[in-house]
Structure formats: C-alpha cells, structure tokens
N, C-alpha and C positions, 0 to 999 in steps of 0.2 A: 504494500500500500504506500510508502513512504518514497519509496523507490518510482514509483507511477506518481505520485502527488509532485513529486516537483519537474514532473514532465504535461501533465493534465489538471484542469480544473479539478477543484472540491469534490463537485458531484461528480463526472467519471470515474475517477478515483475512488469514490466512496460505490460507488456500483461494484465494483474489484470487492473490497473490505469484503460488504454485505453477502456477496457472493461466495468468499472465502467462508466467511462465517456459516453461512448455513448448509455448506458442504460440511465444515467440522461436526454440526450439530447433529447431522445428518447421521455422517459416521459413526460419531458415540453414541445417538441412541442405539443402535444396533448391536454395542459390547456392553451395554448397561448387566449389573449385577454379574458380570462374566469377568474375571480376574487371571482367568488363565489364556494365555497366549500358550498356544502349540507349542512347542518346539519346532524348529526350523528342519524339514525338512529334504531341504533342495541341496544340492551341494553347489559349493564346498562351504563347509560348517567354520572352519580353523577363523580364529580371532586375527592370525598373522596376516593369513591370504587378505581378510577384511581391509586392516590397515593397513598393506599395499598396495591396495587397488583403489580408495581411498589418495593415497600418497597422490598416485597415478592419476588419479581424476584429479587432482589440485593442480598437479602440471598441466594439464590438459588444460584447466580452466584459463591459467592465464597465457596459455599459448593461443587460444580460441579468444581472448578477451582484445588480446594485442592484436591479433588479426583482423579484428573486428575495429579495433580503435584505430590503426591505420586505412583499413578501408572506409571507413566515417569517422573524418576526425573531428566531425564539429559534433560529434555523441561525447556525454562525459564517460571517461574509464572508469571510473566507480559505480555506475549503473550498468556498464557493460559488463565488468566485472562479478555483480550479483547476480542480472541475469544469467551469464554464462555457469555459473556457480549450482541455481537452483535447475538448470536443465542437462547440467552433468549428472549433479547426487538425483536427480530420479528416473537419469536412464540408470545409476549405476543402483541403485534403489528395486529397479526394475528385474535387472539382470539377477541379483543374488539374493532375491527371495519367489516364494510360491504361494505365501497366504494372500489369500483377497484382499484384506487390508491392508498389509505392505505392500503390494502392485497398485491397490485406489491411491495409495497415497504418493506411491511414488509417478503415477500419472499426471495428480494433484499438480506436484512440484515442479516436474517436465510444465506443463503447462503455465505455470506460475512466471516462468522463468521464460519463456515461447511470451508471454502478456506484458512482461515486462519490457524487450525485445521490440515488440511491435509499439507498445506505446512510444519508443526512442524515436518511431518512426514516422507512426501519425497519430491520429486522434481523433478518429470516425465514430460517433455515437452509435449506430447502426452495428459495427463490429465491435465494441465496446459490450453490447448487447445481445452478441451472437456469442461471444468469449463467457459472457456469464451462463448463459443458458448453457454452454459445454462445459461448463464446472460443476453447474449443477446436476447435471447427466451424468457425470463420470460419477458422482457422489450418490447417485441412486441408484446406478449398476453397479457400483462397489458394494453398496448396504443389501441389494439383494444376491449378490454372491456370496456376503459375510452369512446372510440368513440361511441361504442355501446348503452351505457348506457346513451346518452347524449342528452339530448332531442333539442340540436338544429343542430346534424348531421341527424336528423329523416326523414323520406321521406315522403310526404304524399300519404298517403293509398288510 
C-alpha cells in the first residue's frame, strides 16, 4: 500500500489496502479454530536448501531490480526494489510448498509485487479495479481448496 500510495492517489491506493484486506480475512476465516498446519510435505524439506534458495532469490532480486532501474530510470529503485522482492519470494513461495494456503499466498504476493510494478507504470482506474477483483478471486479459490483439502469439512461417503 505505501509502496503504490506515493505513486497513486489516496483512493486507488486504498482500493489495493481494502482488497489486500479482505483477501486476509478471507483466508483466516477458513483456518479458524484449526492450529495445526501439516507438515510440509513437498520436497525438499532441509532448513539449509531453504536458506539458499532464499540467498539466491535476494541476488536475483537486485539483479532484476537494476535491470529494471536502468531500463526506466525515471522509476524510483526502492519501489523497484520491493516490487521485485515481493514477486520473487512468491514464485519462490510457490515453488517449495504444496499446501493450498502457502501456494494462495504465495500467489497473493507474486501479484502484490506484478500491482506494484504496474502502478510505476500507470494508473488506470479500470485496471486498478480489475487487479482487485483478481485478488479477491485468488482468495476465494484458495479458501475453497483450504476447505476442500480439509479432512474435517469431509462428508461421509
């Protein structure tokens, strides 16, 4: 939000917020009274592999940031920067998990980062309004996969 606020007015801006918001809301209702997150089971599990890959996507970010900053240098690098930042960690968000809810969110954040991106660019109400409406979508196909996927919404067979 803060990140788009000093590229777009108040209200477009706050259309982002509002939007982020009630994809959150969206999601936790779905894990209410629920304190167990699975275990991970996608590989690779290892804490090390994590934080390399991790490492990896940091260089990545400001290699993509800088190429970005010399191809539009009249964009600030610290918005480049985040952006680039939030659409690394959730392809890489993406990549090294299986639950419905860590792939919603690591969609979430790819997209976060894709809004941030575009707002450097313009500032179309219309597409302002189409970016919210697919935030809200990803956030209600993620709460019905969490649902689905849940073995105590199950019906018996």
């Amino acid at each position: 939000f803060l990140l788009i606020l000093s590229h777009w007015e108040f209200p477009l801006a706050a259309i982002k917020l509002i939007a982020g918001w009630m994809s959150a809301a969206t999601l936790s209702m779905t894990r209410v009274d629920r304190d167990d997150l699975r275990p991970e089971t996608s590989q690779p599990q290892g804490w090390l592999f994590r934080i390399f890959s991790v490492g990896l996507a940091l260089v990545a970010v400001f290699a993509i940031a800088q190429g970005l900053g010399a191809a539009f240098p009249t964009l600030p690098f610290f918005s480049l920067l985040g952006a680039a930042l939030l659409m690394v960690m959730g392809l890489l968000q993406l990549g090294l998990n299986a639950q419905p809810l860590r792939v919603t969110l690591g969609l979430l954040t790819f997209l976060s980062g894709f809004e941030i991106l575009y707002a450097l660019a313009e500032n179309a109400v219309l597409v302002t309004g189409m970016l919210a409406v697919i935030t809200l979508g990803i956030a209600l196909a993620g709460a019905y996969l969490i649902l689905l996927n849940d073995p105590e919404t199950e019906q018996p067979g």
